[in-house]
Backbone as numpy.savetxt, mean C-alpha at the origin, in Angstrom:
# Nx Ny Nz CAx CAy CAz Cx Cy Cz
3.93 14.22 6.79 3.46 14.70 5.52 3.39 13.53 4.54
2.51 13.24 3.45 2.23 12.91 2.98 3.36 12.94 1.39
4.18 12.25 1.11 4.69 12.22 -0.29 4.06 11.43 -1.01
4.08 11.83 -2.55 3.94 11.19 -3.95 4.83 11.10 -4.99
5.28 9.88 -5.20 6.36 9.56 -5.91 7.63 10.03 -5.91
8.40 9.73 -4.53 9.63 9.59 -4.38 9.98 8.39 -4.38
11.34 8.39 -5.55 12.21 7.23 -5.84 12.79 6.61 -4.61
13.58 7.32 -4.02 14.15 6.60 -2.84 13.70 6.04 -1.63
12.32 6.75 -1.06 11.31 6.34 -0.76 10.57 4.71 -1.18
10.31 4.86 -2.40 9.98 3.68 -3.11 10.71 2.66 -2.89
12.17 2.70 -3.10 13.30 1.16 -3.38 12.91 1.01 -1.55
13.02 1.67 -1.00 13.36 1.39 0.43 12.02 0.84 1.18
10.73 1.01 0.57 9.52 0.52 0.83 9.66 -1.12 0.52
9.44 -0.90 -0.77 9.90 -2.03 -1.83 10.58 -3.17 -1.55
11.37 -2.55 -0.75 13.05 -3.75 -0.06 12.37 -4.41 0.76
11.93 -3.57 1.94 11.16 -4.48 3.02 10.07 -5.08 2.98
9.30 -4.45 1.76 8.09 -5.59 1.68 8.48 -6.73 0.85
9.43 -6.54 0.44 10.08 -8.38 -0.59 9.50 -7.37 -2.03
9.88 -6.72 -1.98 9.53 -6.25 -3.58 10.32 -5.41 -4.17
10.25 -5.15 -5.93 11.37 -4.18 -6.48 10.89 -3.24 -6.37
11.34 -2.04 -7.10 10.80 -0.84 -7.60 11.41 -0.16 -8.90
10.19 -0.04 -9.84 10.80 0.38 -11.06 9.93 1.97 -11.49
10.73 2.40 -11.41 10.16 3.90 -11.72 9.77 4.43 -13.02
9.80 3.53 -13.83 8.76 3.86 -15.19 7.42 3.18 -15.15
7.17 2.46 -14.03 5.93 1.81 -14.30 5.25 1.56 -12.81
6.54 1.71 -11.86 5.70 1.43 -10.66 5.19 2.96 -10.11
4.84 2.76 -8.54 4.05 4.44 -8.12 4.48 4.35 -6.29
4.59 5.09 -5.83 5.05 5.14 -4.45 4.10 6.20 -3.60
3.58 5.90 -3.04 2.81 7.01 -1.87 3.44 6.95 -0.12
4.06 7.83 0.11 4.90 7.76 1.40 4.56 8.49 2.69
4.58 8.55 3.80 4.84 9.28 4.68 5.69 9.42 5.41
6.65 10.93 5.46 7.29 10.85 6.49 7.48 12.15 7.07
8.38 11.89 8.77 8.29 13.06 9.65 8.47 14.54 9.29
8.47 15.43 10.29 8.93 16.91 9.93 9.90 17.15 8.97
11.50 15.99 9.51 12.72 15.93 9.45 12.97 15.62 7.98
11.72 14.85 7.45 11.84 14.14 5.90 12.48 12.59 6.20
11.71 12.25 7.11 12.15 10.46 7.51 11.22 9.97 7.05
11.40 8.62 6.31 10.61 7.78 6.08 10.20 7.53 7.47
8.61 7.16 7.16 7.22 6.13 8.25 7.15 5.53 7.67
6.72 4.97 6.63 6.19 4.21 5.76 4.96 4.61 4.68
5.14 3.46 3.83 4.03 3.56 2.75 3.96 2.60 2.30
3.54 2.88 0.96 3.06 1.66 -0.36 3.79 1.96 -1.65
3.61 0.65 -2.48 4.85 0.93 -3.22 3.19 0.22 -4.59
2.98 0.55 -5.46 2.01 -0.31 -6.29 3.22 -0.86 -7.93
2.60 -1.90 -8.02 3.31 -2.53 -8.78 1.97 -4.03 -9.77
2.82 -4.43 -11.00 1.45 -5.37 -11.80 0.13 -4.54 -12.08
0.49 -3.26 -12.40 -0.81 -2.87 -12.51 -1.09 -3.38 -13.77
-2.40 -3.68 -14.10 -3.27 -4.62 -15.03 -4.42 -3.89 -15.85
-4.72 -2.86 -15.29 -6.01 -1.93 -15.89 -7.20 -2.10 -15.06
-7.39 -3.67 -14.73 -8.24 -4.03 -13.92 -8.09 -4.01 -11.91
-6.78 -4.29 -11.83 -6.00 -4.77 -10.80 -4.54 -4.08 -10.70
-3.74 -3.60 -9.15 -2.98 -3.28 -8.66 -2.23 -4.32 -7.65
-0.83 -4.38 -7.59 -0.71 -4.99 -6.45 -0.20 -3.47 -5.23
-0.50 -4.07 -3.99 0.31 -2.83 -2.78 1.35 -3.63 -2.47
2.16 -2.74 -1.79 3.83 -3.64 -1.20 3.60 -2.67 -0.11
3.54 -3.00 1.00 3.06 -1.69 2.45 4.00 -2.02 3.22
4.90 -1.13 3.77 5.59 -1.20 5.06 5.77 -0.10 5.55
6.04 -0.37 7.09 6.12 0.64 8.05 7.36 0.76 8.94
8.06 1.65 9.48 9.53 1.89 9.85 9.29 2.18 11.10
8.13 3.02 12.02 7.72 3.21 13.21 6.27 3.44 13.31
6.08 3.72 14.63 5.06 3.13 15.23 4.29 4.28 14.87
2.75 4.44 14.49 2.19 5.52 14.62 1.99 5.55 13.06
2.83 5.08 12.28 3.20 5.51 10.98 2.03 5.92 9.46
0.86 4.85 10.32 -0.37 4.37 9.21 -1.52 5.42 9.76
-1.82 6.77 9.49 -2.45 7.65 9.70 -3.91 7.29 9.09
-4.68 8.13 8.97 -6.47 8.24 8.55 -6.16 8.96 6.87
-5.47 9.69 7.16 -4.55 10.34 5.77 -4.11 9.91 4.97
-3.08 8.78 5.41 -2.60 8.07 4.36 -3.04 6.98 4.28
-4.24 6.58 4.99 -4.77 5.56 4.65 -5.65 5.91 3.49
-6.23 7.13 3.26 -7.23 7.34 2.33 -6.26 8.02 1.29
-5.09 8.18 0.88 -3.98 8.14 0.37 -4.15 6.64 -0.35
-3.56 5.64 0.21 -3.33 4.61 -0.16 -4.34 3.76 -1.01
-5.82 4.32 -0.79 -6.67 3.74 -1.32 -7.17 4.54 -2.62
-7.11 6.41 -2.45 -7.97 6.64 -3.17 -6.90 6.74 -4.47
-5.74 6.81 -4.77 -5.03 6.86 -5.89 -5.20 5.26 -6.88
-5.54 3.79 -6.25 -5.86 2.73 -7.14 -6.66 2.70 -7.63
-7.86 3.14 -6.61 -9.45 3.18 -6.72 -9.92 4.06 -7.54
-9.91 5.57 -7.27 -9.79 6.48 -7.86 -9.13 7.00 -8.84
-8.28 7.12 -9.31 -6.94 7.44 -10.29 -6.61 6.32 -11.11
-6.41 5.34 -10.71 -5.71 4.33 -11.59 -7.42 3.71 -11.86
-8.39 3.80 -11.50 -9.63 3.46 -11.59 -9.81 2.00 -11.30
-9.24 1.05 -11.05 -9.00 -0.34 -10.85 -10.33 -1.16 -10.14
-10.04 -1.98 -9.67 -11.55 -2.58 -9.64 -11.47 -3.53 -8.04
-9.41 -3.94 -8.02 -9.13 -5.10 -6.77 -7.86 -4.43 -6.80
-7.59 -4.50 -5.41 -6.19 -4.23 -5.03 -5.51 -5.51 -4.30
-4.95 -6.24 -4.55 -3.99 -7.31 -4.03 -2.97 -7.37 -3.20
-2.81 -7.86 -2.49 -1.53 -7.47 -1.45 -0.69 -9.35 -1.39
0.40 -9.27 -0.67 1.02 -10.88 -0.19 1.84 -10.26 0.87
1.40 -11.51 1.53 1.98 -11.48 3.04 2.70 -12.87 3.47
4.24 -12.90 3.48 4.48 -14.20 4.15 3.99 -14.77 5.08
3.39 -16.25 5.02 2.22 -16.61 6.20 2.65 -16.67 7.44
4.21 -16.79 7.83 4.76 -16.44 8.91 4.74 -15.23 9.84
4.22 -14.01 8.59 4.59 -12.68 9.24 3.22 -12.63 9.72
2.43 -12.65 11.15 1.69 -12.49 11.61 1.02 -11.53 11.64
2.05 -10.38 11.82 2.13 -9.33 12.57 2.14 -8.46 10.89
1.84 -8.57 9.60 1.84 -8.03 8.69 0.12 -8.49 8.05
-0.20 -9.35 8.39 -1.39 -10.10 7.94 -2.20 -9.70 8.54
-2.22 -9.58 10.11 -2.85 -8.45 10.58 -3.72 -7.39 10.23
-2.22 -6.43 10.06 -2.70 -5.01 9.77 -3.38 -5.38 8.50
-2.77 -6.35 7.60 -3.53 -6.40 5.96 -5.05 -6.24 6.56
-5.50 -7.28 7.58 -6.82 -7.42 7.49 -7.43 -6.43 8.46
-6.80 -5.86 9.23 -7.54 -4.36 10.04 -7.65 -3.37 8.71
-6.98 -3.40 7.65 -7.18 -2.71 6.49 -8.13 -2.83 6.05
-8.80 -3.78 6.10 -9.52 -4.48 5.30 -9.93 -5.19 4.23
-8.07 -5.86 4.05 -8.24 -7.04 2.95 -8.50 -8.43 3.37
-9.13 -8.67 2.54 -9.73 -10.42 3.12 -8.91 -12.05 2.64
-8.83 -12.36 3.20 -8.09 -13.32 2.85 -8.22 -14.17 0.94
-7.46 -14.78 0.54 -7.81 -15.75 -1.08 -7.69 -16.62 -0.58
-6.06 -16.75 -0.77 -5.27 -18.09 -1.20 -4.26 -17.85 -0.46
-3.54 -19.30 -0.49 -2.04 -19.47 -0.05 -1.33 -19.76 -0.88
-0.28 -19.34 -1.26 0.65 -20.19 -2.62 1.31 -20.69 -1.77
1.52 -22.21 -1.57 2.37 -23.17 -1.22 4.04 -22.96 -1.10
4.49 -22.93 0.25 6.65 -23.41 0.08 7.19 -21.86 -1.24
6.23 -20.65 -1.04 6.86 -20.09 -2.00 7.99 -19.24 -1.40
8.08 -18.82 0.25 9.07 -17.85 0.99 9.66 -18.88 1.89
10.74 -18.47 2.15 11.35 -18.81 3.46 10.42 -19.01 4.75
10.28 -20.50 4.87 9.80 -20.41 6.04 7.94 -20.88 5.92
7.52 -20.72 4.90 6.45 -21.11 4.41 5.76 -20.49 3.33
4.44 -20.49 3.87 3.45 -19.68 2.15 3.08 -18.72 1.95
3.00 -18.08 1.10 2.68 -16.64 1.04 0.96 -16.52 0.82
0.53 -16.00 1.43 -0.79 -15.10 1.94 -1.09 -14.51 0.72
-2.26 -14.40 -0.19 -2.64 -13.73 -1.09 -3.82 -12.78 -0.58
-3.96 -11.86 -0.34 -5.58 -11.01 0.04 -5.52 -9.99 -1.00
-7.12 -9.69 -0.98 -7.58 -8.57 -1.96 -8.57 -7.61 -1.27
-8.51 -6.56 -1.46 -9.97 -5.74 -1.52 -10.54 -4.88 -2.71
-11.73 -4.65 -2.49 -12.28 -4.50 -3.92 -13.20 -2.84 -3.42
-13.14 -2.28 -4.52 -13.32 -0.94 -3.97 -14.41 -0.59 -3.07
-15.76 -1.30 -3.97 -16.88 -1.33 -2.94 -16.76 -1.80 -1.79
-15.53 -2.59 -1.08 -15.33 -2.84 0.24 -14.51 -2.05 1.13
-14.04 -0.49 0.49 -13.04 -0.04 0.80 -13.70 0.95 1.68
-13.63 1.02 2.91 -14.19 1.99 4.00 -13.30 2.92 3.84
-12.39 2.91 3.84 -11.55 4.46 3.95 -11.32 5.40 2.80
-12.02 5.10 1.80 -12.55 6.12 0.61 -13.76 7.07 1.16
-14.60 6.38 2.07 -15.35 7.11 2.75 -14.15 8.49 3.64
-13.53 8.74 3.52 -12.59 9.62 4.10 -12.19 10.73 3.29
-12.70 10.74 1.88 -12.55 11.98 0.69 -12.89 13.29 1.52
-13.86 13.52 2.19 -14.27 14.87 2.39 -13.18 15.30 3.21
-12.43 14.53 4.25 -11.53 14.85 4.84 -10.46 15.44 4.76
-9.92 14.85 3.40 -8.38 14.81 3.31 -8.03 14.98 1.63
-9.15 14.71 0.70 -8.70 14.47 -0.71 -8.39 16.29 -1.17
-9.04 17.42 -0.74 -8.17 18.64 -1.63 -6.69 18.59 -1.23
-6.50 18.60 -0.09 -4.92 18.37 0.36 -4.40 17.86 -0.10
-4.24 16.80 -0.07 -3.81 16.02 -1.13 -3.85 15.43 -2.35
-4.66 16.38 -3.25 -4.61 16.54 -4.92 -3.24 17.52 -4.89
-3.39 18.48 -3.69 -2.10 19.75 -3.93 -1.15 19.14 -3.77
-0.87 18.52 -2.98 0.92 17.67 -2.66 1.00 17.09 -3.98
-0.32 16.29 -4.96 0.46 15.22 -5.51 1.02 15.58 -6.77
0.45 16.76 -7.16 0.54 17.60 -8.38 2.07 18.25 -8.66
């Protein structure tokens, strides 16, 4: 199932992607099992008017659905109305840079010696590049009801 804005959810997203969570200003979109287990989500944070950042992590396998992928996109895009969504990926984590770009964020920049271990990965996508908004007819009444 699909959650919207759970706190504890959030810090625990947050933690593993190298990020905080502040609940007057940040936003959390989650999924988890029958049981009420975290899978993972996104944690948004720096929102700008123009621009969002995501903080995305995942706890098991399976976790990144068609659902919450159009979850994850249509609340910046849509809702917060934004224009670029930003993500960072330690350049070490391979295996996180990845999925960024099966997402379909594209690479920027590198900020230089900024993590353990090396540079952090800057990517963006911009709404008109966002394929999985194409996924509204699917999934968006459902989930206007959860988020309400």
């Amino acid at each position: 199932m699909i959650i919207f804005g759970n706190f504890r959810h959030a810090r625990i997203i947050a933690h593993r992607a190298g990020s905080g969570f502040d609940p007057e200003i940040n936003y959390c979109i989650s999924r988890a099992n029958e049981a009420g287990e975290l899978l993972g989500g996104v944690v948004y944070t720096n929102y700008t008017g123009r621009s969002v950042m995501g903080h995305i992590a995942g706890f098991a396998p399976y976790w990144l659905t068609p659902e919450l992928l159009y979850a994850i996109f249509d609340f910046p895009f849509n809702f917060l109305k934004v224009e670029r969504i930003f993500v960072t990926v330690p350049t070490p984590n391979e295996r996180s840079l990845n999925l960024a770009q099966k997402m379909g964020f594209e690479w920027v920049t590198a900020i230089p010696a900024v993590v353990s271990g090396g540079d952090l990965d800057v990517l963006s996508m911009s709404r008109r590049d966002c394929r999985w908004l194409k996924l509204k007819a699917r999934f968006s009444a459902g989930l206007m009801e959860n988020a309400a």
